[in-house]
C-alpha positions as a LaTeX table, in Angstrom:
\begin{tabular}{lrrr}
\hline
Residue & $x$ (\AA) & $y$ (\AA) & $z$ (\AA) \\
\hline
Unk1 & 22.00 & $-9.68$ & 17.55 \\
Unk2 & 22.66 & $-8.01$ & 20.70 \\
Unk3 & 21.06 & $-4.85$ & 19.91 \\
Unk4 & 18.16 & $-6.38$ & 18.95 \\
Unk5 & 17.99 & $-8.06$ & 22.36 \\
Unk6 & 19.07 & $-4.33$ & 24.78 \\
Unk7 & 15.92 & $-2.33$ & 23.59 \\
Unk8 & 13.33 & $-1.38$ & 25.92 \\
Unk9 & 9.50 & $-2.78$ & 25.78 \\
Unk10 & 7.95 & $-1.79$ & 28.44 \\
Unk11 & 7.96 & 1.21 & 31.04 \\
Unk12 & 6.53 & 1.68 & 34.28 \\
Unk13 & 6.36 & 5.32 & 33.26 \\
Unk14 & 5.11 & 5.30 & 29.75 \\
Unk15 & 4.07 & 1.68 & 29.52 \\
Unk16 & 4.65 & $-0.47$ & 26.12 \\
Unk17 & 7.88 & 1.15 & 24.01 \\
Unk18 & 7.83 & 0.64 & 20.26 \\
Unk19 & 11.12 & $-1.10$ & 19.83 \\
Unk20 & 11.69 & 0.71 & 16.47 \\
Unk21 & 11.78 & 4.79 & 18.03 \\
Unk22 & 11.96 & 4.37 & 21.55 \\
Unk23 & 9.07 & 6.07 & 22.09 \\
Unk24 & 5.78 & 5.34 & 23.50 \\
Unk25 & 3.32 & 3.32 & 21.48 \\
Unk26 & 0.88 & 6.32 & 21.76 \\
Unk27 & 3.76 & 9.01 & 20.52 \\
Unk28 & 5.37 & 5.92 & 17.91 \\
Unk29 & 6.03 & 7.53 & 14.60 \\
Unk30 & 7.48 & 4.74 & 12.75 \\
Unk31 & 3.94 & 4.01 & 10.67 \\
Unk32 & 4.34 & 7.90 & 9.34 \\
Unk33 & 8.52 & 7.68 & 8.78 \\
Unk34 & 7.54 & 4.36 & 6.81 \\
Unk35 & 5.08 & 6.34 & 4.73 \\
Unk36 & 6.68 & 8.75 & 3.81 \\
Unk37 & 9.64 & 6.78 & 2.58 \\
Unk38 & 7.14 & 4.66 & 0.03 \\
Unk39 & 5.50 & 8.22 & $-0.93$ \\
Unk40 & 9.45 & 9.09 & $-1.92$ \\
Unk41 & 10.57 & 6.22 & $-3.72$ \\
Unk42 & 7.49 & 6.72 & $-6.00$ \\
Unk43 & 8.27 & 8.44 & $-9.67$ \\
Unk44 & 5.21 & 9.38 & $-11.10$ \\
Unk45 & 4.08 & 6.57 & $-12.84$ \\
Unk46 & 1.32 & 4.80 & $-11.93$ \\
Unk47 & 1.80 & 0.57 & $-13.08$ \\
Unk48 & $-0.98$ & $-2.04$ & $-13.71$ \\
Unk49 & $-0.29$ & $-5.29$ & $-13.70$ \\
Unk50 & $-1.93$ & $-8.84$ & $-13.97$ \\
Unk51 & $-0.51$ & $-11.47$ & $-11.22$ \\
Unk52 & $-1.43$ & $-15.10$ & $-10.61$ \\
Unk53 & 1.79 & $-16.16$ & $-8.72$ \\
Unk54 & 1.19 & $-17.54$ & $-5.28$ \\
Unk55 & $-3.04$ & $-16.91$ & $-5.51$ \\
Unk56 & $-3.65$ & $-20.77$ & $-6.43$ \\
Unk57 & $-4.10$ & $-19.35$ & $-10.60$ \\
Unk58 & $-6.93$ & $-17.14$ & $-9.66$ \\
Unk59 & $-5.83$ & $-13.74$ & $-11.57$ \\
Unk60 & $-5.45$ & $-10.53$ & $-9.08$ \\
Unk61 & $-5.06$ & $-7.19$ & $-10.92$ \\
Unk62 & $-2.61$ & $-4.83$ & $-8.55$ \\
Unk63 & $-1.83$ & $-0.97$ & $-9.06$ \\
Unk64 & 1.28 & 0.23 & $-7.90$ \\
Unk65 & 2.97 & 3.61 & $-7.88$ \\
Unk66 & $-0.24$ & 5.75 & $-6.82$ \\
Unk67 & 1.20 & 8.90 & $-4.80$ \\
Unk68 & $-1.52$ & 8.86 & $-2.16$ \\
Unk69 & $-1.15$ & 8.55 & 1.53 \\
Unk70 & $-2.90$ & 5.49 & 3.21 \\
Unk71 & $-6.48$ & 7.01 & 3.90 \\
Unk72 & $-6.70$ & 8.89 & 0.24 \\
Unk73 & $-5.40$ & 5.43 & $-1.32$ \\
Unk74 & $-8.03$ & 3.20 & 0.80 \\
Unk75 & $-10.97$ & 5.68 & $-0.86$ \\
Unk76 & $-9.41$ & 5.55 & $-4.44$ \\
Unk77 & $-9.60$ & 1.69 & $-3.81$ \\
Unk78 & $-12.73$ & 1.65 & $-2.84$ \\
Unk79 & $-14.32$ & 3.40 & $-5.82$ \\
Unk80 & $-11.86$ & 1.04 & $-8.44$ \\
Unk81 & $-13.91$ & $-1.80$ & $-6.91$ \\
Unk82 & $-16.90$ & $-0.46$ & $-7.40$ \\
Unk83 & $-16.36$ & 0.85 & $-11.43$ \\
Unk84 & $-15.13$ & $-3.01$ & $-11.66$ \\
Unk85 & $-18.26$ & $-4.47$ & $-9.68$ \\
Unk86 & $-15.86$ & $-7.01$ & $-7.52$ \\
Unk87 & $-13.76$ & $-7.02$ & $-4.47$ \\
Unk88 & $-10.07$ & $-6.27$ & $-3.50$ \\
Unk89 & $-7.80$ & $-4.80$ & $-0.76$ \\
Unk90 & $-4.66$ & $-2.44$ & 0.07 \\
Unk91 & $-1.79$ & $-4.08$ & 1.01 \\
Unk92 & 1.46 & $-2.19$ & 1.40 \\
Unk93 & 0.42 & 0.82 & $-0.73$ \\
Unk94 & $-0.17$ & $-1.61$ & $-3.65$ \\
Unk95 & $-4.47$ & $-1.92$ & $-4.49$ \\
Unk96 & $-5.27$ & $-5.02$ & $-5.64$ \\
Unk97 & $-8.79$ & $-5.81$ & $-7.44$ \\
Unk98 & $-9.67$ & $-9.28$ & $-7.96$ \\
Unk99 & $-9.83$ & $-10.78$ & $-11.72$ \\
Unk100 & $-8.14$ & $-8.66$ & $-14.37$ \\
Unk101 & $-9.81$ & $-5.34$ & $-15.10$ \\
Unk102 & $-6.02$ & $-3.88$ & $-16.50$ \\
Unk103 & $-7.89$ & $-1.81$ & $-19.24$ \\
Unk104 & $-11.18$ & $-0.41$ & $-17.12$ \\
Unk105 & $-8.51$ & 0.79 & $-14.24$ \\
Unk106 & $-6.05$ & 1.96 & $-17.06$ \\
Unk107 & $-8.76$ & 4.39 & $-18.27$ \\
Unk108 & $-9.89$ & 5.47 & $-14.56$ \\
Unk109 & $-7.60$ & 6.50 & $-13.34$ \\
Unk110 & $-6.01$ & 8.37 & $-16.67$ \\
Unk111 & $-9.63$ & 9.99 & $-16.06$ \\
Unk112 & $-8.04$ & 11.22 & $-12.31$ \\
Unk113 & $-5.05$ & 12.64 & $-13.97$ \\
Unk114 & $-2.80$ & 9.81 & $-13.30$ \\
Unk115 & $-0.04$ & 8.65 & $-15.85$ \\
Unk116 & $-0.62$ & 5.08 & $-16.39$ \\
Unk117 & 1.32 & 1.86 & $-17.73$ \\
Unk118 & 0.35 & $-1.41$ & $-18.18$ \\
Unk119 & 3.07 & $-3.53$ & $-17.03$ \\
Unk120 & 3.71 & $-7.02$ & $-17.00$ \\
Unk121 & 2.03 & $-9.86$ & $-19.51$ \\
\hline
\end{tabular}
């Protein structure tokens, strides 16, 4: 507890600190580190799923496992919603496209090069 109360916030030299590096917000590098540990934890495999838990039963279709950084991910997102004709979002490095389009992403992105897998029911 007390270490997360010592770090410094603010200087008169450099003005706000990120609490996570120590280093100004302007030179922070935490948002890269972070990336780059998701991009290494990744094995290949790209995983579709089907999810209705916590989204009040409406259905949410989220792809997982897609070894893009977060601009190159945003685009790939972008054009999934399109081929589908409905919305979504990035959250976390995990796209999700609302209503369940599992086999029209499945053959997408195999058409990218991807290796795919429908997980979940």
């Amino acid at each position: 507890m007390r270490d997360q109360l010592s770090g410094l916030v603010f200087s008169t030299e450099k003005g706000q600190m990120c609490p996570g590096c120590q280093q100004a917000l302007d030179e922070c590098a935490c948002d890269a580190l972070a990336e780059e540990q998701r991009l290494e934890q990744l094995d290949g495999i790209v995983r579709i799923r089907r999810e209705t838990a916590g989204r009040k039963g409406k259905g949410v279709t989220t792809v997982t496992g897609v070894p893009l950084a977060e601009k190159p991910l945003k685009q790939l997102a972008k054009k999934l919603k399109q081929q589908c004709g409905t919305g979504g979002s990035v959250k976390e490095g995990v796209i999700e496209i609302q209503g369940d389009h599992r086999g029209t992403l499945k053959l997408a992105l195999e058409k990218q090069g991807y290796t795919v897998k429908l997980a979940g029911g």
